[in-house]
VMD Tcl script that draws the C-alpha trace (Angstrom):
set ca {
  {7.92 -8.86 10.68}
  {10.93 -10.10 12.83}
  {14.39 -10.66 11.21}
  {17.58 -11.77 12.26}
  {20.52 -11.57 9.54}
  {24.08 -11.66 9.28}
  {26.18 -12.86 5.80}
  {25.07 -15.74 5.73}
  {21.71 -16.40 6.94}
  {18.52 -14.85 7.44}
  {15.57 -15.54 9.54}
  {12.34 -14.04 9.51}
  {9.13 -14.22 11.56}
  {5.86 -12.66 11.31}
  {2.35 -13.02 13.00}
  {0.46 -11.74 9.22}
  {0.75 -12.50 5.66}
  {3.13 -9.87 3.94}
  {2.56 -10.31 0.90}
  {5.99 -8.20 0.02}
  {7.78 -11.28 1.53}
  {5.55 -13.64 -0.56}
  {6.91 -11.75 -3.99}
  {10.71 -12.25 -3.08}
  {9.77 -15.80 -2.25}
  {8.76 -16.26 -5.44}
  {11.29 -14.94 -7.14}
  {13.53 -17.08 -5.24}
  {11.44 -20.17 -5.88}
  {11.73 -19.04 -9.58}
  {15.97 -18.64 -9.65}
  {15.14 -14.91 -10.09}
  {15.76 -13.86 -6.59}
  {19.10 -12.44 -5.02}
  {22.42 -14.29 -4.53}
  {22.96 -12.97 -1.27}
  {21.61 -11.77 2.02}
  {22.45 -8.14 1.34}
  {20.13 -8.24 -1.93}
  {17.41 -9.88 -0.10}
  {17.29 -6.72 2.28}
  {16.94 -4.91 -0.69}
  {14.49 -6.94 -2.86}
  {11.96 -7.05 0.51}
  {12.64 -3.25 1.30}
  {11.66 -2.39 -2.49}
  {8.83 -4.72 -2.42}
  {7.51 -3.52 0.88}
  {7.47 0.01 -0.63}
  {5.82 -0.91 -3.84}
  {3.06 -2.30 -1.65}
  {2.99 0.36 0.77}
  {2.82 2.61 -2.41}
  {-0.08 0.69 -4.08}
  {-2.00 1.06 -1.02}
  {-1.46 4.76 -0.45}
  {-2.40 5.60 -4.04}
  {-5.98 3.48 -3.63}
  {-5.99 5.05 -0.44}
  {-5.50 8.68 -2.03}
  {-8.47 8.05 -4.79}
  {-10.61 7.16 -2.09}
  {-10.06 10.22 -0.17}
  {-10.55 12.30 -3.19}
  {-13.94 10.49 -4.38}
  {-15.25 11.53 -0.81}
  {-14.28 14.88 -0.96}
  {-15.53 15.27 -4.00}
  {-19.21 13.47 -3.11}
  {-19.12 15.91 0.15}
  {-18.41 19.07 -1.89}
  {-21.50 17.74 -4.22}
  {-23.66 17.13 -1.31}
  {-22.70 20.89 0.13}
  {-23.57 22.26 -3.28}
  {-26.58 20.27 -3.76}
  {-28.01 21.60 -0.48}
  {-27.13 24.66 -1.03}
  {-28.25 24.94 -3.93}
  {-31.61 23.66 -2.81}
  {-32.02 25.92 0.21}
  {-31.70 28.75 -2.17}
  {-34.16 27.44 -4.37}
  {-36.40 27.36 -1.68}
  {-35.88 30.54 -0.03}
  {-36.99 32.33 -3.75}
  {-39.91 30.48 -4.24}
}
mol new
graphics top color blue
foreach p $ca { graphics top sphere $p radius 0.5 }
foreach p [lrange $ca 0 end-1] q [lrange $ca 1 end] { graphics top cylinder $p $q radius 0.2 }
display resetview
């Protein structure tokens, strides 16, 4: 995202969908949004780091379901070479 702002008047560009941008559009759409530029920097910075948040946190349970199937798999084999070894 690109942005050019002063008092007055903002402009923003950006090549992908940020969906951050898309909530404070909506809340401007909806006569919930800020009343000037100043609290639009802050309603996109605080919706870009909800997002960013949301995303780490999936990302986080993702990492620990693998590392938990990997520790499973090394126990599982292990398990199973020493079953074999005794028989």
């Amino acid at each position: 995202m690109r942005l050019y702002m002063d008092e007055r008047f903002i402009v923003s560009t950006r090549q992908r969908k940020v969906l951050a941008l898309d909530d404070v559009v909506s809340d401007l759409q909806e006569g919930t949004g800020p009343v000037d530029c100043g609290g639009w920097l802050v309603d996109v910075c605080d919706a870009l780091t909800d997002h960013a948040s949301e995303f780490i946190e999936e990302l986080h349970d993702k990492i620990i379901d693998l590392e938990d199937n990997l520790l499973d798999q090394q126990i599982h084999r292990a398990v199973s070479s020493h079953c074999y070894v005794n028989s």
